[in-house]
N, C-alpha and C positions, 0 to 999 in steps of 0.2 A: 418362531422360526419364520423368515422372509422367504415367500417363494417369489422362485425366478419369472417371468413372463418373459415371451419373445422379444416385447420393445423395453425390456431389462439389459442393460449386460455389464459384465462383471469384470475385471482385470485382468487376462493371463497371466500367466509363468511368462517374463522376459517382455511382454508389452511393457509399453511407456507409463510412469508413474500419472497416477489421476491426479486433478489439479489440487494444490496442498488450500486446507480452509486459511480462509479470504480476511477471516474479522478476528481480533486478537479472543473474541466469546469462543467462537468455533476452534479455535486452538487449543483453547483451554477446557473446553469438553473432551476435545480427542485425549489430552492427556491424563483427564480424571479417567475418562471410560480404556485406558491401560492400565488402572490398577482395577480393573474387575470389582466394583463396590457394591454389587450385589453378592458376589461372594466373602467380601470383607464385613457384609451383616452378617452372612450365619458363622462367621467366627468371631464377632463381636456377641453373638447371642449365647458362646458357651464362656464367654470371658468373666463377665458382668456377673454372672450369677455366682460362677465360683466365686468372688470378692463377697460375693455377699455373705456364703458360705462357711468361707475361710473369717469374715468378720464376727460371727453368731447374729447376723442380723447388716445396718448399714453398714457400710463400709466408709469410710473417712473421705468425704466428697473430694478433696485436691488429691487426694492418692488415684479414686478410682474415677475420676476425668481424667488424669493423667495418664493412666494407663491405657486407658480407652484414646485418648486422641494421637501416643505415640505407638499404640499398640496398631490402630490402622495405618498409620503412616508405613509399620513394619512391615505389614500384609498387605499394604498397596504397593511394598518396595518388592518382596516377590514377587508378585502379580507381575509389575511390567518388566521384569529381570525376564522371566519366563515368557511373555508375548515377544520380546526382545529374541530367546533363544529360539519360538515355535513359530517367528516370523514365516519361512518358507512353507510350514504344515500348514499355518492358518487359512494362506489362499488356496491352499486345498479344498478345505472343508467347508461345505454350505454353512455347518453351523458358525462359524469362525470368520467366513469371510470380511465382516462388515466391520470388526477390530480394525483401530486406526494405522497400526504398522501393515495392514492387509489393502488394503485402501490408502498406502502411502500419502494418509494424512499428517502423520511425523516421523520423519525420519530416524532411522536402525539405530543413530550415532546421537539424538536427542532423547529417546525412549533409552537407551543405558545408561546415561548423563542422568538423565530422571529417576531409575532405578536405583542409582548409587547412592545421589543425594537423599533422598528419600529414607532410604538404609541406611545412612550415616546420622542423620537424624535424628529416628528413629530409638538407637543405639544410644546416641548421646542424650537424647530428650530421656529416655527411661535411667538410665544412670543417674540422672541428676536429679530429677523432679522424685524419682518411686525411689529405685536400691538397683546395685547391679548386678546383681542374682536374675533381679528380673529383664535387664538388656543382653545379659549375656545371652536366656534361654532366646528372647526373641532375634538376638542376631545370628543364634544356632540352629534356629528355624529358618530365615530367610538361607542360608547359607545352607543346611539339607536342602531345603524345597530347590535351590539353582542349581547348585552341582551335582546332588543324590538324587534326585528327580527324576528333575528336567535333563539335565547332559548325561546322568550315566543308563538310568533306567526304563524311562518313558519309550522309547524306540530300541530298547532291547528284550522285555521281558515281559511278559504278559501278568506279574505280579507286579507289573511298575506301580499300581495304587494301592496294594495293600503294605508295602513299606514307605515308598515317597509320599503317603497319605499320613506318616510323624510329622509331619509339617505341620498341617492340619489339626491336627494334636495340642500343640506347644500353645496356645493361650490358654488352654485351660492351667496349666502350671506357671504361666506366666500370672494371668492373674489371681493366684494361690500367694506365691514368692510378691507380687506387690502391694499384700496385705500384709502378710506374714514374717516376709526378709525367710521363709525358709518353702522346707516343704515337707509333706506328709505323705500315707497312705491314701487319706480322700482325694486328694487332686488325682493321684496314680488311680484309682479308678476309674473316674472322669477320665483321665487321657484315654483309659481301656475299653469307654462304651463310644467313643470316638473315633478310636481307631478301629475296633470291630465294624463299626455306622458307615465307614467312607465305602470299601469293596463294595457292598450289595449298594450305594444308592448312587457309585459310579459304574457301575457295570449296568445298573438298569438304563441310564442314562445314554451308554455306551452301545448298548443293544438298536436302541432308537436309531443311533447315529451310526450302524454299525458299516455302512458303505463307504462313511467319513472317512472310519477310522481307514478302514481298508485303503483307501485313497492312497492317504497321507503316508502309510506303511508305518503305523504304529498299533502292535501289536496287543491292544488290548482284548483282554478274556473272550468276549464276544464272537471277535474278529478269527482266533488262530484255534475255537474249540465251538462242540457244538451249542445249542440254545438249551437243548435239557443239560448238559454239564453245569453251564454259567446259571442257570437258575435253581439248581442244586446245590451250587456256593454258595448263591444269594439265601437260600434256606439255612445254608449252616450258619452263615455269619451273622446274621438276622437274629439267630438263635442265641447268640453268642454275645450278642447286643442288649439283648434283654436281659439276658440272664448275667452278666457284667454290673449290669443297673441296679439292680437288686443288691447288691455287693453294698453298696454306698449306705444303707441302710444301719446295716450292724457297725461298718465301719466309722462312720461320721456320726452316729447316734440323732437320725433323722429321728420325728416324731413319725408317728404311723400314716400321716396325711402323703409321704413322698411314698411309703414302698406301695400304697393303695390310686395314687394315680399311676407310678412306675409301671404294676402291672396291669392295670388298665389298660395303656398306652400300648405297651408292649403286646398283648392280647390280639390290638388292632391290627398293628402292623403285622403280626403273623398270621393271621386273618386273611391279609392283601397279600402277603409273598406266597399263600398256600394256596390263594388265589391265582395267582401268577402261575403257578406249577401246573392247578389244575388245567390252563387252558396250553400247557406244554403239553401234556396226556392225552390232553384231548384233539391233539395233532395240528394245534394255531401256531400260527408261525409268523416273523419279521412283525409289520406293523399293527398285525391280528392279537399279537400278545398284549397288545398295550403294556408294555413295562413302565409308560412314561407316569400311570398310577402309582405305582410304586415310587417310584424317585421324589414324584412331590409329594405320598405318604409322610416318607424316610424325612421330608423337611422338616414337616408341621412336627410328626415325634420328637425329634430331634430338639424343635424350638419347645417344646411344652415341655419336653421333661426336663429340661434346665430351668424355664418359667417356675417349674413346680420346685425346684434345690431353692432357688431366691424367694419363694412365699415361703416354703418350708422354714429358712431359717432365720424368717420376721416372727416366726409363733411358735417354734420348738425353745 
């Protein structure tokens, strides 16, 4: 996080656009850093391993490169469809501000030209190269996460993450169907320890930022209920995440090495969310709670227990 200093400052609401970067390098970081590609690792990191999964071991190198390079392209095409849509929230928000359409580094009408293309891409590069089973789900993703999201739910409902977080979802099935051409019960788990995973470790996230949100007037969990509610949910779904994970075991017929790191893992993290609770009881409050433990917890789980599906199934 950037903090502000006095001899900082920052762009209002209706001030004059800051000056657009200068060298054709700086343009072309603003437009990489709008598809958010730190976010586009931790969904490459639940991609890759399903393929490995769905293979009994490698996966066929041109199928799952291909997947992988049109699959980011997919989720770099939501990414800036969505900066495009939360252009006016982002210079709200401290955390947000430094995003190039917030800093009128690329203009509203370049950044959806980029978005489109991108998606169009995307769509056609997975059609041709993989099967289209697997461009459809990815263009049903980008197409949830812009309209079901971002335009209908994000600014109306304080469950806007626990449904618009099917976005988020969709490359695990995605790279299930581009190994496969079909799909199955294991990937449908997978999407279910995933989608249980996003609520608790966007809401922790969410808590940090909880003045942002307020700002901006988007209504997340945080913001419109109290701090022991929200980390009461984070308890249930947390719950719900493990115990989903587990699932994959009987289901996909792992060796006993995944459901023995599974609950390992899971152990942890409930661990740090009962953690979390206790310092709610014990009457800590805003940035005394430290939730932001939790949310990079919720990453590393997250990256290991998929780590552990792609050894798993080099030796089952």
């Amino acid at each position: 996080m950037t903090v502000l200093t006095n001899k900082q400052t920052m762009p209002r609401l209706g001030t004059a656009p800051t000056t657009a970067p200068r060298s054709a390098a700086a343009r072309v970081r603003a437009y990489v850093a709008l598809t958010k590609p730190r976010i586009i690792e931790l969904l490459l990191i639940t991609t890759l391993p399903v393929m490995f999964l769905a293979a009994h071991g490698l996966p066929d190198l041109w199928t799952a490169t291909a997947t992988m390079v049109f699959g980011t392209l997919s989720a770099g095409s939501a990414n800036v469809l969505n900066c495009y849509i939360d252009r006016d929230i982002d210079r709200t928000m401290r955390r947000t501000r430094r995003r190039p359409l917030a800093k009128h580094e690329v203009s509203p009408l370049g950044a959806l030209v980029f978005g489109v293309v991108l998606g169009a891409l995307s769509t056609l590069g997975l059609a041709l190269a993989v099967n289209v089973l697997a461009a459809v789900l990815s263009l049903a993703a980008i197409l949830f996460y812009v309209f079901v999201y971002s335009l209908l739910l994000k600014r109306r409902t304080s469950q806007n993450i626990v449904w618009g977080g099917i976005a988020g979802c969709m490359p695990v099935l995605i790279g299930w169907s581009g190994v496969t051409g079909g799909l199955s019960w294991a990937p449908v788990v997978l999407f279910g320890v995933v989608f249980f995973w996003t609520p608790p470790h966007t809401w922790a996230l969410a808590m940090r930022y909880k003045e942002d949100y307020a700002a901006a007037k988007v209504p997340m969990l945080p913001v419109v209920t109290t701090e022991r509610r929200v980390v009461n949910q984070i308890v249930a779904y947390t719950w719900a995440t493990v115990l989903c994970s587990l699932l994959l075991w009987p289901i996909a017929g792992t060796s006993p090495l995944y459901p023995a790191v599974a609950v390992a893992l899971g152990a942890v993290c409930l661990v740090e969310v009962y953690r979390l609770r206790g310092r709610v009881n014990a009457g800590r409050t805003g940035v005394d709670l430290r939730p932001m433990r939790f949310f990079h917890w919720s990453n590393v789980y997250l990256a290991l227990l998929f780590l552990t599906v792609a050894v798993d199934s080099l030796f089952s």
